[in-house]
C-alpha positions as CSV (number, residue, x, y, z in Angstrom):
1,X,31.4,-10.1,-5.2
2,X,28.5,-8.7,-6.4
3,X,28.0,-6.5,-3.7
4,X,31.3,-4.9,-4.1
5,X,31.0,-4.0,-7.9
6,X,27.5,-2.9,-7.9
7,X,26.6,-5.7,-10.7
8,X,22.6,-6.3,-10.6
9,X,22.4,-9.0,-12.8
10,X,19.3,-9.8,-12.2
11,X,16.7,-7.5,-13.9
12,X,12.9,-7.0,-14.1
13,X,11.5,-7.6,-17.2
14,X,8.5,-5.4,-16.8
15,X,10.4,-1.9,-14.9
16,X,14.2,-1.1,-14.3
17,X,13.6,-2.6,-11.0
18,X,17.5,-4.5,-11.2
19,X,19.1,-6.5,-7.9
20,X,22.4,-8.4,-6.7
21,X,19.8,-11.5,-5.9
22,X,17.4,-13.8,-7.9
23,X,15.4,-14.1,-4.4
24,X,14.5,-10.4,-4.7
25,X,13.6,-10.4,-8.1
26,X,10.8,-13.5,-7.1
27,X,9.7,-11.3,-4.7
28,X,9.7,-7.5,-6.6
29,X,7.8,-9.8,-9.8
30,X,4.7,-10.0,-6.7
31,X,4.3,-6.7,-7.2
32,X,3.3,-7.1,-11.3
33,X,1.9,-10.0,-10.3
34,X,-0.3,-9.6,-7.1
35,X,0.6,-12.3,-5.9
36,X,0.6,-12.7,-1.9
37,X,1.4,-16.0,-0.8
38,X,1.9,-15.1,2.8
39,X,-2.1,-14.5,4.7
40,X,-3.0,-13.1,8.2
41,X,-4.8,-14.9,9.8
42,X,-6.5,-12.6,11.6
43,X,-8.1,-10.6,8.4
44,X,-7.9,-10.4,5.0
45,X,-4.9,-9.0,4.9
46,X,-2.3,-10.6,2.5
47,X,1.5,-9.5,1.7
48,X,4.1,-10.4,-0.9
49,X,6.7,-11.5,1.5
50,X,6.9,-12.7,5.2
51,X,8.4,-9.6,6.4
52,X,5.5,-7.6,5.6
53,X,3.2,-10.2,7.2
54,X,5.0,-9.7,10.2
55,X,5.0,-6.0,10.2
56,X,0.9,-5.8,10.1
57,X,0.9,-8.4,12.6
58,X,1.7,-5.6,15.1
59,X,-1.5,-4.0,13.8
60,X,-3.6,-6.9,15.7
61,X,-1.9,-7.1,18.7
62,X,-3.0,-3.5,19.9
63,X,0.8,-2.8,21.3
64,X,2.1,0.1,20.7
65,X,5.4,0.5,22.6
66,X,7.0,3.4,20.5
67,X,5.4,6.8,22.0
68,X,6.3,10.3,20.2
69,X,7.7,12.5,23.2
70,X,6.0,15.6,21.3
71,X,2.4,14.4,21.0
72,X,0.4,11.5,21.9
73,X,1.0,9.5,19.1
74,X,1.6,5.7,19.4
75,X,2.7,2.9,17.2
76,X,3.8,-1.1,16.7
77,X,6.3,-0.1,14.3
78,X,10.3,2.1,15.7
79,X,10.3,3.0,11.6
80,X,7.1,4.5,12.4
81,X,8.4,6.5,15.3
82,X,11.1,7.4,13.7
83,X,9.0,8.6,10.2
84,X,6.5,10.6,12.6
85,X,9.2,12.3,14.2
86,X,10.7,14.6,11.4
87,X,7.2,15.9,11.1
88,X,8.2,17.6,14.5
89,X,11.8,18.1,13.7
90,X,11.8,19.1,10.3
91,X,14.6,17.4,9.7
92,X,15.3,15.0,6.4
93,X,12.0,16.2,5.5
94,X,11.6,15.7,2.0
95,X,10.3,18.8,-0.4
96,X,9.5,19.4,-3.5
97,X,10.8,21.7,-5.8
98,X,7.5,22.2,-7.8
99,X,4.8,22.5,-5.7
100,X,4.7,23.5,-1.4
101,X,4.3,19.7,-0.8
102,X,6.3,18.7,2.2
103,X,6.4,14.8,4.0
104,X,8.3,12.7,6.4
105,X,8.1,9.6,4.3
106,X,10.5,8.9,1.4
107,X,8.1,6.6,-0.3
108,X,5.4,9.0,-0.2
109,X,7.3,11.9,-1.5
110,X,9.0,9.3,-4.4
111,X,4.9,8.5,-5.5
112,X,4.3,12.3,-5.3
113,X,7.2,13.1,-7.7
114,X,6.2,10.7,-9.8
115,X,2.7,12.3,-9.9
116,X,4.2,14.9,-11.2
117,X,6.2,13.6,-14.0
118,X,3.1,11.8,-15.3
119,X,5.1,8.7,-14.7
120,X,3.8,4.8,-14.8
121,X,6.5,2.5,-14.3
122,X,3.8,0.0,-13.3
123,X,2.8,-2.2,-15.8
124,X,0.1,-4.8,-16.1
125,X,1.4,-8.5,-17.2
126,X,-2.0,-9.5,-19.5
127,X,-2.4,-6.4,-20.9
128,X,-1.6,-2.4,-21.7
129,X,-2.4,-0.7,-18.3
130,X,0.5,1.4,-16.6
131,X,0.1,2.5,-13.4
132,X,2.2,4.9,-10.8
133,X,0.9,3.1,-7.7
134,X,1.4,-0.7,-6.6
135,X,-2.1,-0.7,-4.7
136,X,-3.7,0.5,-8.2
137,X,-2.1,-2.3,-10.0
138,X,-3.3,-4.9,-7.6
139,X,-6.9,-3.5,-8.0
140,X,-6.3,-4.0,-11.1
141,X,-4.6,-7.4,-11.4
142,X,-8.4,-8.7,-10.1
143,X,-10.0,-7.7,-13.3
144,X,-7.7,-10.7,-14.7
145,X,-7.7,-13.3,-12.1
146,X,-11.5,-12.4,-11.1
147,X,-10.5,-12.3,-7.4
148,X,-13.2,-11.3,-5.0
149,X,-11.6,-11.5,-1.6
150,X,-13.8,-9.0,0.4
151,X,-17.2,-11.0,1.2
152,X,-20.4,-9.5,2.8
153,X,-21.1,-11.9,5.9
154,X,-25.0,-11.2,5.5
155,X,-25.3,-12.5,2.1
156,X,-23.3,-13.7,-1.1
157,X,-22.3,-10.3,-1.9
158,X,-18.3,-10.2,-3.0
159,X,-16.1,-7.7,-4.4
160,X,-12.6,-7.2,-5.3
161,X,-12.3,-4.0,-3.4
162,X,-12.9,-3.0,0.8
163,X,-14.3,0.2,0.2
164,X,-17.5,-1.6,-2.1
165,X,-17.6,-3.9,1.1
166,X,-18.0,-1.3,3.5
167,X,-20.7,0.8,0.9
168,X,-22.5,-2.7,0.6
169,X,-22.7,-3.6,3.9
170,X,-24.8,-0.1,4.5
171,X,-27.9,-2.1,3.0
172,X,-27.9,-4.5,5.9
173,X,-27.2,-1.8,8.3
174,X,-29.6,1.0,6.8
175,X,-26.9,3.7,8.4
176,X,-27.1,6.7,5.7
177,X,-24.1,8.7,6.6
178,X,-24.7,11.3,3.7
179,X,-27.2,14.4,4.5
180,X,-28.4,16.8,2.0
181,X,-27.2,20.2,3.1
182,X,-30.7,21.4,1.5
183,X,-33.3,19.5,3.5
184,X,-32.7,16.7,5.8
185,X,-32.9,13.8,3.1
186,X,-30.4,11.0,3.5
């Protein structure tokens, strides 16, 4: 009946995030949370909720049956495809009124707005910190559960974020990809 009426009774404590089921609610409170009980087991990759999972699963597999008829781009994913493809047609692209910005994907242009507004609807469960974007908050959620999920496999080193990982594992590697543009010093 709910469906019908529009009645949400069940409501996020921490957003206005509101929903017709309880189930949803379990899985939207991940997103406060970090929590991702559902693992690839291929990487380290880890989602709130099965469907997700399944999605990048498509990312391993290296098939990529949906081909843009305009260029050569490939993907795993039609709702890929289909996102790609307004960038050629211009069509349901979404714009924004206050600056030239232009995009194909709704929840890219729904974090850009919010950019604008100076909005955080994110917010931290231990403590103050507000946030705009959901991968911000789950960097941030580590500081309270001290989770270190990206390992060097050359030495003990951990760290709670990929891009440290792939800085750190430059000092086993001794690649210097940075060049003065003064004098050849790396």
């Amino acid at each position: 009946m709910q469906t019908h009426t529009g009645d949400k009774p069940f409501a996020c404590s921490m957003c206005n995030f509101k929903t017709t089921k309880n189930y949803s609610l379990k899985i939207h409170m991940r997103m406060h949370t970090g929590h991702k009980p559902f693992e690839c087991s291929e990487c380290n990759y880890k989602a709130a909720d099965k469907s997700n999972l399944r999605r990048h699963m498509h990312t391993h597999s290296g098939v990529k049956p949906f081909e843009c008829s305009e260029c050569n781009y490939k993907t795993a994913m039609k709702s890929s495809l289909t996102i790609h493809m307004r960038t050629h047609t211009g069509v349901d692209l979404f714009e924004c009124s206050m600056c030239n910005y232009k995009g194909a994907d709704k929840s890219n242009f729904h974090r850009h707005i919010i950019a604008h507004a100076g909005l955080k609807p994110l917010k931290c469960a231990e403590c103050e910190y507000k946030t705009a974007r959901k991968s911000d908050l789950v960097i941030h959620m580590q500081i309270h559960t001290g989770a270190k999920p990206y390992q060097c496999s050359e030495c003990n080193f951990k760290t709670g974020l990929k891009s440290s990982l792939k800085i750190h594992l430059r000092t086993h590697s001794g690649d210097k990809p940075f060049e003065c543009s003064l004098c050849s010093y790396k």
